[in-house]
N, C-alpha and C positions, 0 to 999 in steps of 0.2 A: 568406526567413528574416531576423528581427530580428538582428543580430549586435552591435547597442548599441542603446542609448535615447536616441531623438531625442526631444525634448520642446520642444514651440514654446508657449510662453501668450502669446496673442494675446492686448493690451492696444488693439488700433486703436481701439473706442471703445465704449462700454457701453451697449447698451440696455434700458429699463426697464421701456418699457410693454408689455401684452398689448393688442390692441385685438380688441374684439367683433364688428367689422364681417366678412362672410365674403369684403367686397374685399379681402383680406390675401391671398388665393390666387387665382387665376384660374379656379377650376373650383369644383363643390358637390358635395360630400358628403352621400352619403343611408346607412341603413341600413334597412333592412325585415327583420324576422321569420320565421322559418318555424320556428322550433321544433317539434320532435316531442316530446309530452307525455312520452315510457313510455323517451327518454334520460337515461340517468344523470347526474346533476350532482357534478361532478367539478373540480376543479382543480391547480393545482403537479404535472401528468403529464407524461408522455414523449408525445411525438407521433410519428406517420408517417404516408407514404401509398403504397398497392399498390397498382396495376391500380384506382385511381378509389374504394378502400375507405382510410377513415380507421382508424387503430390508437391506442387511449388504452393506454396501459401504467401505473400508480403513481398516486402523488397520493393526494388526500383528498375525501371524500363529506360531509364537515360543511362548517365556513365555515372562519368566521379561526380560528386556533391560541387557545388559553382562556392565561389569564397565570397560573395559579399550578400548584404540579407535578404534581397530579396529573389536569388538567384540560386540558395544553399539547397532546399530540398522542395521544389516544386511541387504543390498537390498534383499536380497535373501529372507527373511521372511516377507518381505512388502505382504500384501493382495493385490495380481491384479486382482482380479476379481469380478465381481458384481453378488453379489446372492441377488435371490429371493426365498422365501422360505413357503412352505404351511404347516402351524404349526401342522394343522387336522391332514396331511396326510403322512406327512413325505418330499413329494415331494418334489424336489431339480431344481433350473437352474440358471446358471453363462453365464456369460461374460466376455472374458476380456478385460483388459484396455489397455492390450499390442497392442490392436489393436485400437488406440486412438492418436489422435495426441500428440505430444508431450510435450508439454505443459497440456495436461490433464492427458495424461500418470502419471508422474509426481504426479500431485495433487492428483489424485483418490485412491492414493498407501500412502497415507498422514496419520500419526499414532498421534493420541488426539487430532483432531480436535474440532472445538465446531460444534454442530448443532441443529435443531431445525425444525420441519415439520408446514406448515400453510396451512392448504387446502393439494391441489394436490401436493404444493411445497415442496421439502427437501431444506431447503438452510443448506448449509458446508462451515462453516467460516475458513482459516488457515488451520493449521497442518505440523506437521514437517517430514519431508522425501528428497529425492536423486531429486536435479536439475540437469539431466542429460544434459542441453544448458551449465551447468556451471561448470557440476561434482562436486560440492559442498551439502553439505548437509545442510538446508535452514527452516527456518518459513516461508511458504506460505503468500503472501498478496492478496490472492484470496479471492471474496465470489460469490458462484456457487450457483444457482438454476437448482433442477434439477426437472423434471415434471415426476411425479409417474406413472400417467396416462398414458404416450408415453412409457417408463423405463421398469414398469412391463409385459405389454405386449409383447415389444418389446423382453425381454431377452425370455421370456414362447417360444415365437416364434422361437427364435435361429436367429433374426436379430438382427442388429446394432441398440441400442440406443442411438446413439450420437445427434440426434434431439431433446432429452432430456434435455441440458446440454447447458444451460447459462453461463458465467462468468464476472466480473466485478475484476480488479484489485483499491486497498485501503490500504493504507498503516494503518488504524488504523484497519484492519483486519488481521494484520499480529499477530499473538495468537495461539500459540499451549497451550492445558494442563488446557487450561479453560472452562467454561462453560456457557452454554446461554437458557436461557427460555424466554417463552413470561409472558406478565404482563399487561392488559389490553390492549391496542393498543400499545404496545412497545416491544423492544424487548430488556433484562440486560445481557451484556457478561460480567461477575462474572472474575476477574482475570486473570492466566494466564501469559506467559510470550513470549518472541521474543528469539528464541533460534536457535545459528547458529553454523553451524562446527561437528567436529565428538565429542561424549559424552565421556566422563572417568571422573574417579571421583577420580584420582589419582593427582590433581591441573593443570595439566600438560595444557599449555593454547593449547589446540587443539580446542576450540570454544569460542564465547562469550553467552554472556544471560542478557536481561533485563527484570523484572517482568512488569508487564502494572502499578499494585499497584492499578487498577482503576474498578471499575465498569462502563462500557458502556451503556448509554440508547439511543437506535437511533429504530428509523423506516427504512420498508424497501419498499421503493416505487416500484411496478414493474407492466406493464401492460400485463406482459406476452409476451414482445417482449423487452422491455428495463428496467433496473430499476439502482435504486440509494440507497445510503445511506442518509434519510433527516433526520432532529429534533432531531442531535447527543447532546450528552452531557454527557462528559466525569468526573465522580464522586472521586478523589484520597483522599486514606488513609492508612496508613502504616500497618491498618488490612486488609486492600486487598491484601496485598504483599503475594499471595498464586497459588500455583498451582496444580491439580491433587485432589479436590476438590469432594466436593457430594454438587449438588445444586438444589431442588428439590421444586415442587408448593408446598403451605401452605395455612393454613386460619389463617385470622388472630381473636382476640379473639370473636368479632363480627360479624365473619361467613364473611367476607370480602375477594378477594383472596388476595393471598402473593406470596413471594419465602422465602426457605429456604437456607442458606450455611453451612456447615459442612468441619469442618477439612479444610487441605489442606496444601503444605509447597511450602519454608523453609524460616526460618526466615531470617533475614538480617546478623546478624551476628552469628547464628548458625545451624547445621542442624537438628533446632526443627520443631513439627508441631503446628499450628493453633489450639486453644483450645477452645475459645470464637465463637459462633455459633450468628449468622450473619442474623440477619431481615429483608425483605423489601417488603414494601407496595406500594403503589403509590404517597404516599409525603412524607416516612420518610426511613431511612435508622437505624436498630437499632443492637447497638454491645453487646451482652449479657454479658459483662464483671464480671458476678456474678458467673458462670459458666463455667470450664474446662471439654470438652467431653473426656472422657475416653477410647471411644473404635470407631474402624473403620475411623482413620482419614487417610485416602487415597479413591481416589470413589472407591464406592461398591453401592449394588443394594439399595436403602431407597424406601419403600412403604408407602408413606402418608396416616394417616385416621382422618377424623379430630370430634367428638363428639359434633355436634351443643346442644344437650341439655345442656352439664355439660360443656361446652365450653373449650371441652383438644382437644388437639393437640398430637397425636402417629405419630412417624416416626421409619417404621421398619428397622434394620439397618442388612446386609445380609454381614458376615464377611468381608473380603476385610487385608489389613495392618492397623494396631493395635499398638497403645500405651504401650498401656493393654492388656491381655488374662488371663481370671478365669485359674487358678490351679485346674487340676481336682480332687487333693486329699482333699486341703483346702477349695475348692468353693470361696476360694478371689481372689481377682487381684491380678496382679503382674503388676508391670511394665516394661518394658525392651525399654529403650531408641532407641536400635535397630531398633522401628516399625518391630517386627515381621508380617508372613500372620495369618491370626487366621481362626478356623471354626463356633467359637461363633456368636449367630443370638443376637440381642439387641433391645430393644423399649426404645425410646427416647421420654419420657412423658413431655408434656411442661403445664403447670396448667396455670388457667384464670391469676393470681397475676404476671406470667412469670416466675414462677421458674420452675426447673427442675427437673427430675430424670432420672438415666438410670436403665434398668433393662437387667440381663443375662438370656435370657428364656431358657426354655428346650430343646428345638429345636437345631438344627445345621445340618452343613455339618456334610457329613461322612469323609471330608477331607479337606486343608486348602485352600479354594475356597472363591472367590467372588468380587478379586480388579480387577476390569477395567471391570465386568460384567456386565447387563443390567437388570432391572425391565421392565418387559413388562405388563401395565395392561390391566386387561381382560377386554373386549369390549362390553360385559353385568354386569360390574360390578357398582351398584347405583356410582354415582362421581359427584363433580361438576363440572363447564363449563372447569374450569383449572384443571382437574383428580384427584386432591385430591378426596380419600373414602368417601360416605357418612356414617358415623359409624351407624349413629341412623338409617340407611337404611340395614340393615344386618341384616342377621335373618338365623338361625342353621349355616349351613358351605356353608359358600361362598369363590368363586375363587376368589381368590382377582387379581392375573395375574401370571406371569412365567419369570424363572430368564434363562439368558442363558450365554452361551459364560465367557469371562474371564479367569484369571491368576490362575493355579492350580499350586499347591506348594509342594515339599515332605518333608521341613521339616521348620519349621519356619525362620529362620533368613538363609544369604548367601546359597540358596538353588536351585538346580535346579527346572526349572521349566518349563511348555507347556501350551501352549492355549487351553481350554478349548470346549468342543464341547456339553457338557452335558447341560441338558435342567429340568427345575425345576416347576412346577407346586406350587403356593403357595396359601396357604387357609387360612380362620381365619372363629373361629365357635365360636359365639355371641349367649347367653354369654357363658361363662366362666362355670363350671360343678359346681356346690358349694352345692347341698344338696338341691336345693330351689324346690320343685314342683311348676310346674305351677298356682297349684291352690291357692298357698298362698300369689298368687300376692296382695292381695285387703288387709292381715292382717296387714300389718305394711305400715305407711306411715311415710317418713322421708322428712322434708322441714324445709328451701330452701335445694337444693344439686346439685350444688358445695355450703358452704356456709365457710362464713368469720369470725363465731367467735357465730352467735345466730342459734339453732337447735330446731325446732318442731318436737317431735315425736308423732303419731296418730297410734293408733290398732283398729282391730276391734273390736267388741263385745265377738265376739268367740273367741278371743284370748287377753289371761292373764299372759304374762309372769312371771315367777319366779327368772328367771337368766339371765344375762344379762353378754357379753362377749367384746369387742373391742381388734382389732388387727391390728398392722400396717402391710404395705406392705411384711415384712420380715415375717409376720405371727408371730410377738412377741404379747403375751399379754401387753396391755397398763395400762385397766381397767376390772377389773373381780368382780363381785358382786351376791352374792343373796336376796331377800327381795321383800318388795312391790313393787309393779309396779311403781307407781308415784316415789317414794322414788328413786329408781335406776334412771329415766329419770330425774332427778333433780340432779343429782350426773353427770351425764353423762354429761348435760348441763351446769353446772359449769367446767370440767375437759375440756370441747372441744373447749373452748376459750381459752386454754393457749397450744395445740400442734401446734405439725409446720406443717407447710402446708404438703400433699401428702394423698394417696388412706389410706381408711382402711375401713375394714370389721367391720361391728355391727350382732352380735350373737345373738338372743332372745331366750329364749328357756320356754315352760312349759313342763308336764309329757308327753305330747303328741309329741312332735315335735319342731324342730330347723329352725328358719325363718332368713336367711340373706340378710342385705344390703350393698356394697358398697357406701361409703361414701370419700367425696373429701370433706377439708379444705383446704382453699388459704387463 
């Protein structure tokens, strides 16, 4: 339980660059296709999963929201029906909500809700959609439980799941546009706002809106026939003033769990996004103030992997609206205030010390895909008990999970757009391809690694190198030498205490053969 607000802004030192090269990570990133044509395209839903069956609940069947009001969120494109869906096979079965009372009617048709699955339960906190008792368009102050176990069955069969389907009315549930994870025995609804009326973005007062500005810590009492909100405790800070968010488990440096926050808008007095990436543990709450994310600040799909040996944190980030998008002629950023959609995939490297880097890998969409999509992880993939990847647990090319659904875009900025139906299989194959044969594990040993400023380095017998290489993450030479062995590790170890923190590659080389290590300074 938070019982104050710890807030640390880490000033240690500020990095700027994104570099293109995919030596920024030790491993590569693939994604492959398998969409199934006759899948609904869908996004901003509730998610679950039962007995290996996926559950879409809410969201929207057109693209991006239209800017003027009666164009912003169309009843007509509200998702009414509940799919269950078998990923193996393709298989498909709905329900729908039209046939629901009205009051659920209503809710279930609800677009950016928050939600969160615990056991059999989905609970669906909010979301904004059509009050047809009041013909207003509304933030929900609902939080539903809805039970998988009756649900998924129930739809396979082509009966009514409404036996599924709890509600409780709470006014501090009233939140569209934010987002909630569990965190030990708790549950943090991350932002978020109360948003009423029809949308435009022309000032024109057809709605109000208030941001929550708060992180939520509350439990959720239920014995399967009643439940309640207890052990609330409401967290306010004018970096919570966000919505439309990636919020996502972590570990924290000590192999601890976490969550992560990412992006997210708009400010109070302009329509900027959130840059400072957002901590939290189970007694502190911490604002990376050292650090402006670059890329993907609207939600998109983030695939957590966390490295218990060298103690980094990777979050992969799956395009989505962007700050920033590489120029494909330059390979730099650009910025464009607009938050374009981008199809560039990113790894968000966090080091033991807390600092940062982003990297543009080689990967991507074949097109501007990925905001309001979903990471699904595979359910044989090593994880711990809160899903983050075991890194040091991957070995050649593993499924990491599958991206689905989402806002597809045809051309970056004011652009038409449709809901996405296409489905994405994503991998990462550890390590990284670099030259090294297997058997040259045992010739070089480099200690400590992550290390902070002192380096041991140990060869074996059989191997005397001659020349010696270091390069940073961009793949730039730092330090290049030839000579005696000692003499170059003696150079190396004065030179490695005065770089800045981040990955780099150690080259060994004699007439025989090229032995490398990735090396982490914090």
């Amino acid at each position: 339980m938070i019982n104050r607000l710890t807030i640390l802004c880490l000033f240690l030192f500020l990095v700027q660059t994104i570099y293109s090269q995919d030596a920024g990570i030790p491993f590569a990133v693939e994604m492959e296709e398998i969409t199934y044509d006759d899948w609904p395209g869908l996004h901003s839903f509730s998610f679950a999963e039962w007995d290996e069956y996926w559950v879409f609940i809410g969201g929207r069947r057109n693209g991006l929201h239209g800017f003027f009001t009666l164009t912003g969120f169309p009843e007509s494109e509200a998702n009414d029906q509940l799919w269950v869906m078998d990923r193996a096979s393709g298989e498909y079965w709905s329900y729908s909500v039209l046939d629901f009372p009205d009051e659920w009617r209503d809710f279930l048709r609800g677009t950016n809700p928050q939600y969160v699955q615990l056991g059999q339960y989905l609970y669906i906190v909010g979301g904004y959609g059509k009050d047809n008792t009041t013909g207003e368009f509304v933030t929900f102050d609902y939080l539903a439980a809805i039970d998988l176990s009756v649900l998924v069955p129930a739809v396979i069969a082509g009966g009514s799941p409404l036996s599924a389907f709890r509600m409780i009315h709470d006014p501090r549930m009233k939140v569209c546009g934010g987002e909630i994870h569990e965190l030990g025995d708790k549950l943090y609804l991350f932002g978020g706002h109360d948003f009423n009326g029809l949308y435009n973005q022309l000032g024109n007062p057809t709605f109000t809106q208030e941001y929550t500005s708060e992180i939520r810590e509350f439990r959720i009492d239920d014995d399967g026939i009643n439940m309640a909100i207890v052990d609330y405790v409401a967290v306010p800070d004018p970096e919570f003033h966000r919505r439309d968010l990636s919020f996502t488990p972590a570990m924290t440096v000590d192999g601890q769990p976490a969550l992560a926050a990412f992006g997210g808008v708009f400010k109070p007095d302009a329509d900027e996004a959130y840059l400072h990436p957002i901590y939290i543990s189970q007694d502190m709450i911490e604002i990376d103030g050292a650090y402006n994310q670059k890329m993907s600040q609207y939600t998109c799909p983030v695939a957590p992997l966390f490295d218990e040996t060298n103690q980094l944190q990777y979050y992969l980030f799956f395009g989505g609206i962007s700050l920033h998008f590489q120029d494909e002629a330059t390979q730099m950023l650009v910025e464009d205030p607009l938050m374009p959609f981008i199809d560039e995939v990113t790894a968000f490297v966090r080091y033991p010390n807390g600092s940062t880097e982003e990297f543009v890998l080689s990967t991507k969409f074949d097109e501007l895909l990925g905001a309001n999509a979903k990471f699904i992880p595979a359910s044989n993939v090593p994880s711990y008990e809160n899903g983050v990847v075991q890194y040091d647990e991957l070995s050649g090319r593993t499924l990491l999970g599958y991206i689905f659904g989402g806002i597809r875009a045809a051309i970056p900025n004011i652009t038409p757009s449709s809901a996405s139906n296409r489905l994405f299989e994503v991998y990462a194959t550890v390590p990284l391809a670099t030259g090294e044969p297997p058997a040259m594990d045992d010739l070089v040993h480099v200690f400590p690694n992550p290390s902070g400023g002192v380096l041991t380095i140990k060869t074996s017998p059989d191997f005397s190198p001659t020349g010696l290489s270091l390069l940073d993450a961009r793949g730039m030479e730092v330090l290049t030498m030839r000579g005696e062995k000692e003499t170059m590790f003696d150079r190396l170890r004065s030179q490695w205490s005065h770089l800045s923190s981040g990955i780099y590659f150690l080259h060994l080389r004699d007439d025989k053969q090229v032995v490398v290590r990735q090396l982490i300074r914090w």
